[in-house]
C-alpha positions in Angstrom: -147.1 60.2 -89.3 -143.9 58.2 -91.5 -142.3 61.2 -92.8 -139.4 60.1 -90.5 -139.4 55.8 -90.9 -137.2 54.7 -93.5 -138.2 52.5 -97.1 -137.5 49.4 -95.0 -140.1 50.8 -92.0 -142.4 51.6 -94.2 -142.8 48.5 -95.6 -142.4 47.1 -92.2 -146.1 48.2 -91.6 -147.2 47.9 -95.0 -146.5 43.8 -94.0 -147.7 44.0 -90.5 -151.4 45.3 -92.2 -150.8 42.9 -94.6 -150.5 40.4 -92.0 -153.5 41.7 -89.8 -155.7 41.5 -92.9 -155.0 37.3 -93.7 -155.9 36.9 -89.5 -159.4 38.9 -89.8 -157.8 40.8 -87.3 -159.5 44.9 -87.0 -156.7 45.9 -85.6 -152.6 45.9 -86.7 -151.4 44.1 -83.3 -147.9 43.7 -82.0 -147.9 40.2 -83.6 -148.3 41.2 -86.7 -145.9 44.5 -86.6 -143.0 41.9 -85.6 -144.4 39.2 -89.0 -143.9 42.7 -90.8 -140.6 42.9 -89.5 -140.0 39.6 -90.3 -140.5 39.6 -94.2 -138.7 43.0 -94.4 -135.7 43.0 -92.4 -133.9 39.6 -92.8 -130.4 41.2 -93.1 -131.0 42.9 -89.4 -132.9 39.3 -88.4 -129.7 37.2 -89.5 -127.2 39.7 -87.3 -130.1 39.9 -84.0 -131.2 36.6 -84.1 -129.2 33.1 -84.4 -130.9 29.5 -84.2 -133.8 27.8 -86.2 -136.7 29.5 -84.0 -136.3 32.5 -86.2 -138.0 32.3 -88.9 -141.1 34.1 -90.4 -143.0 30.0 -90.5 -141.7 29.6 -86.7 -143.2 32.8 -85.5 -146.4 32.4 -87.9 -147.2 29.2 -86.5 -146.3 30.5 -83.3 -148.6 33.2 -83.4 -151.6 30.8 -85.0 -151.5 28.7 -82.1 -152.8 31.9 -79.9 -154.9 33.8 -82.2 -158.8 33.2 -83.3 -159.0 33.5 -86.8 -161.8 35.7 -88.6 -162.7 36.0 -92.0 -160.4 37.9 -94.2 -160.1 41.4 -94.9 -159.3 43.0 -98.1 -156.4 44.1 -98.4 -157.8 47.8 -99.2 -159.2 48.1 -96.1 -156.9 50.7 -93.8 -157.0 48.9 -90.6 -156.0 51.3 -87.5 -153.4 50.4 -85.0 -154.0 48.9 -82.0 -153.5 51.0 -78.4 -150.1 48.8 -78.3 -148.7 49.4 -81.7 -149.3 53.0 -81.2 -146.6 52.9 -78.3 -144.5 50.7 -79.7 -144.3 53.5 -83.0 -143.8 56.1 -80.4 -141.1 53.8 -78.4 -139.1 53.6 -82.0 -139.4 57.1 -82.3 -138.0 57.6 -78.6 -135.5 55.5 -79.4 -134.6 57.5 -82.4 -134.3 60.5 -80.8 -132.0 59.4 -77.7 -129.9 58.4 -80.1 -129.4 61.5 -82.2 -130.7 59.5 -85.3 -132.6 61.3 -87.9 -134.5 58.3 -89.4 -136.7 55.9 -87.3 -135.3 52.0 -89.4 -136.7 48.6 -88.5 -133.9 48.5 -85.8 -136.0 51.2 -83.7 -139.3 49.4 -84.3 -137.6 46.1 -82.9 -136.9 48.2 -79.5 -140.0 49.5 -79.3 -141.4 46.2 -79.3 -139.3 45.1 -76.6 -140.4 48.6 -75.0 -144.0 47.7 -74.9 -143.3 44.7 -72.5 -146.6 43.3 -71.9 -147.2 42.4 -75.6 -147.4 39.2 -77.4 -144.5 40.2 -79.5 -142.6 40.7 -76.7 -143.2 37.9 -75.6 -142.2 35.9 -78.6 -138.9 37.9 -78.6 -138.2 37.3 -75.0 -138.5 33.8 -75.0 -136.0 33.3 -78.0 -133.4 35.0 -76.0 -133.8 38.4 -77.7 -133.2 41.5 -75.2 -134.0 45.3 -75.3 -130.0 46.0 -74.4 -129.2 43.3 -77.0 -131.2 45.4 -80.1 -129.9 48.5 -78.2 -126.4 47.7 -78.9 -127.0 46.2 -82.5 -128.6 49.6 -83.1 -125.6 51.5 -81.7 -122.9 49.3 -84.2 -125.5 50.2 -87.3 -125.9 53.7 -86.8 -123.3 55.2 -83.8 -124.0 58.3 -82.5 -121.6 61.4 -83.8 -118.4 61.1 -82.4 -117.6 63.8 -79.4 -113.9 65.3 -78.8 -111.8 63.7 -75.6 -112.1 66.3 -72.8 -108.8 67.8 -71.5 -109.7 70.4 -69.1 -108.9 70.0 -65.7 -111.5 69.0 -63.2 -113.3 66.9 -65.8 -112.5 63.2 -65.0 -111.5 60.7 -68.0 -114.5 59.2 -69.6 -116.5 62.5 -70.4 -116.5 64.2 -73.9 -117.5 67.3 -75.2 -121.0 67.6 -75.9 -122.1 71.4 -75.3 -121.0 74.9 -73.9 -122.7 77.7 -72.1 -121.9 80.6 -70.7 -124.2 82.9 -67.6 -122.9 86.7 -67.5 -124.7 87.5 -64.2 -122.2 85.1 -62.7 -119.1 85.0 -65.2 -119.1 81.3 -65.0 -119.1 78.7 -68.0 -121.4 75.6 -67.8 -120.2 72.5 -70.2 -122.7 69.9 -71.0 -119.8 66.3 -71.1 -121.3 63.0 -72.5 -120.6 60.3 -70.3 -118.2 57.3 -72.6 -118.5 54.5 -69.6 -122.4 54.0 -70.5 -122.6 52.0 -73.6 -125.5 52.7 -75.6 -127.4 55.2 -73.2 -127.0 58.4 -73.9 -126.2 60.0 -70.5 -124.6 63.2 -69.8 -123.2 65.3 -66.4 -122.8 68.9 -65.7 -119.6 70.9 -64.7 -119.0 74.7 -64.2 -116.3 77.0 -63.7 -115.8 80.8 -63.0 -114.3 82.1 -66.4 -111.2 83.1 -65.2 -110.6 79.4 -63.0 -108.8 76.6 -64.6 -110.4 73.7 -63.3 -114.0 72.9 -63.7 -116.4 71.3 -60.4 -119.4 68.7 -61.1 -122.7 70.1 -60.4 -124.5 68.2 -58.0 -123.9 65.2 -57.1 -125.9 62.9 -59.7 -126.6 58.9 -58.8 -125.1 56.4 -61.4 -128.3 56.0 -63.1 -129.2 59.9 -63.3 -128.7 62.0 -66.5 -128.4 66.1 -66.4 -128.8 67.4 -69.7 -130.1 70.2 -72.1 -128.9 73.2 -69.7 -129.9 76.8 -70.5 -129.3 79.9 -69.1 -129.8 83.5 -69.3 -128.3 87.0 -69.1 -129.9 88.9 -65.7 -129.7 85.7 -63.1 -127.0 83.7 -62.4 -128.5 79.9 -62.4 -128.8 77.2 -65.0 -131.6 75.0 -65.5 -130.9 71.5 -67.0 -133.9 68.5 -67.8 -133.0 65.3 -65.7 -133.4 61.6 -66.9 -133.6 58.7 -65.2 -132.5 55.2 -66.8 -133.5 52.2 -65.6 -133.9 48.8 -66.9 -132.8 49.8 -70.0 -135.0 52.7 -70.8 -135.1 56.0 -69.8 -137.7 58.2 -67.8 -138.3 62.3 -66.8 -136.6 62.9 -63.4 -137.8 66.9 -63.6 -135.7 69.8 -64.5 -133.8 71.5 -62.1 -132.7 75.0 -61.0 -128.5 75.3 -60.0 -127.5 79.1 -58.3 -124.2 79.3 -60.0 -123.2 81.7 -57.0 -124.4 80.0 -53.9 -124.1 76.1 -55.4 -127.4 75.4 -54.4 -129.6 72.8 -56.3 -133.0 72.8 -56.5 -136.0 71.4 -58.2 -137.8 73.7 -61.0 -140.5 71.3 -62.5 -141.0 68.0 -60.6 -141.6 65.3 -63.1 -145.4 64.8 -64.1 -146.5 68.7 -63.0 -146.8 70.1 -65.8 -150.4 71.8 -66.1 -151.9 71.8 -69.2 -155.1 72.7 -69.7 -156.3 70.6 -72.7 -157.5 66.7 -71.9 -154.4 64.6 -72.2 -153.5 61.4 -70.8 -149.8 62.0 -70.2 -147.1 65.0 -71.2 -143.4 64.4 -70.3 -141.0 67.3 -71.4 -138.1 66.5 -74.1 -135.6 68.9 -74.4 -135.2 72.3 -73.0 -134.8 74.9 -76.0 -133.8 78.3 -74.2 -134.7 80.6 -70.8 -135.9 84.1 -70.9 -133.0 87.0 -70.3 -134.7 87.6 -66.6 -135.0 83.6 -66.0 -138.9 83.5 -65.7 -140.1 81.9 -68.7 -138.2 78.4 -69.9 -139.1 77.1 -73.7 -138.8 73.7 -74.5 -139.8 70.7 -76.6 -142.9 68.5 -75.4 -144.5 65.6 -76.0 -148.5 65.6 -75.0 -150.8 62.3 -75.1 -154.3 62.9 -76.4 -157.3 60.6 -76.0 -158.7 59.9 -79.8 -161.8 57.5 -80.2 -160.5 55.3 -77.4 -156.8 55.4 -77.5 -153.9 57.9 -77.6 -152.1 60.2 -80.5 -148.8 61.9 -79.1 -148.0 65.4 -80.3 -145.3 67.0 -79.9 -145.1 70.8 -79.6 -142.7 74.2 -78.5 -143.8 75.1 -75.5 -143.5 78.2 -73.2 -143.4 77.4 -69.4 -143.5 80.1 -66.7 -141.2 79.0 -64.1 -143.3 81.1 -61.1 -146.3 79.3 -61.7 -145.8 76.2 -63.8 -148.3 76.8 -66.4 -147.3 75.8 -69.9 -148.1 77.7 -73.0 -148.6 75.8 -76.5 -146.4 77.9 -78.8 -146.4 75.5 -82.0 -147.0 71.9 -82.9 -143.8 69.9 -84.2 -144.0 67.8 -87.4 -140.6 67.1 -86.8 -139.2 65.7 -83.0 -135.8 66.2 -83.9 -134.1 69.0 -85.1 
């Protein structure tokens, strides 16, 4: 489940059990994931955080105000995560991943904190002035995302850099993927296409501000591209479905609405990740998903290549994926 987290995030939950263990708690809570974080990651604290309230005493006594204390648990006891730390690991992970980083640090954990709003951690954050876009951007300046060439082409407005190229035989047309440089820490992206022998390129669609289209494909027989859509608001960022574009007639339209996947298993929630490739006749779209299974009470996400048939939605589990990024 750590292979990805760093020394420093190791240790971060190492702490947080620790932690859980001197409350009697039976679970590792949000509380004591952010103590963890605490004891561990004082350079990261001391850049985040300014003022007295932030110190590992402050936040202990803090939390010992609003907590029942139980007899102790040895230390050799492997106490489980709670339903709240689970998302908040899966949050750093998300966080990771739109970000193109390898590693999941301590930096991603604080985010997925912030993430899981309702918790007491949260909480404690909020109320010392510390924000989601605030870590966001901390995380950005620690571990910037690879730096993309300065677009020159014509049709493609200033502010948009390289990011990815594709090109659709049936239509003769080229389809650029061009990260979006006016967006701070999000990583949001727009689509443009030209015919291969035009010089300037068009914007497909006609995206809203807060809208992302990303991870086209295409394929040799059909003349369309099918791109994921994201959605960011408040900070984070959420499936908008994945979309069909005729590069011959221009039109746009929808392909997988968001939450219609159909998946046979019991899950509580799948959301799809990337798009990997499309079939040479455009019928069968592979891609990178993330499924959320009930175990004993809570929920373990999985992450898997996929096969999806675009006629009739239903998804095939090709392999499960140790690693999410690739």
């Amino acid at each position: 489940m750590f292979e990805r987290y760093t020394e420093k995030a190791r240790r971060v939950i190492f702490f947080a059990r620790y932690e859980a263990s001197a409350f009697g708690s039976p679970y590792i809570e949000s509380e004591h994931l952010l103590l963890g974080f605490l004891r561990e990651s004082k350079a990261l604290s001391a850049k985040v955080f300014s003022g007295p309230l932030f110190t590992v005493d402050d936040i202990r006594r803090e939390i010992e105000k609003h907590t029942t204390f139980r007899e102790k648990i040895a230390t050799s006891v492997d106490l489980p995560l709670s339903n709240e730390c689970r998302r908040i690991l899966h949050y750093a992970s998300e966080e990771a991943d739109r970000l193109g980083h390898k590693h999941i640090g301590t930096e991603h954990l604080l985010a997925g904190m912030l993430r899981e709003e309702d918790c007491y951690a949260a909480g404690l954050l909020r109320e010392r002035g510390v924000s989601l876009e605030i870590i966001r951007k901390q995380i950005q300046g620690e571990e910037p995302a690879r730096e993309l060439a300065q677009a020159k082409s014509p049709g493609i407005p200033a502010g948009h850099r390289w990011k990815s190229l594709l090109y659709n035989p049936a239509s003769e047309s080229i389809i650029v993927e061009m990260a979006r440089a006016d967006t701070g820490h999000l990583p949001m992206s727009r689509l443009f296409t030209r015919h291969k022998s035009a010089a300037g390129y068009e914007l497909l669609g006609n995206p809203s501000d807060e809208v992302s289209y990303e991870c086209p494909v295409t394929c040799e027989k059909r003349p369309i591209v099918i791109f994921n859509s994201v959605r960011w608001a408040g900070g984070g960022g959420s499936p908008d479905g994945v979309y069909t574009f005729n590069l011959d007639t221009k039109e746009l339209t929808i392909c997988i609405a968001k939450d219609a996947l159909k998946i046979a298993a019991p899950h509580l929630r799948s959301w799809i990740l990337t798009l990997v490739s499309l079939s040479d006749d455009g019928q069968k779209l592979y891609l990178k998903v993330g499924i959320e299974k009930p175990v004993s009470g809570s929920g373990v996400v999985d992450y898997y290549l996929a096969s999806l048939s675009v006629s009739d939605k239903k998804l095939e589990l090709l392999s499960q994926l140790k690693d999410v990024r690739f």
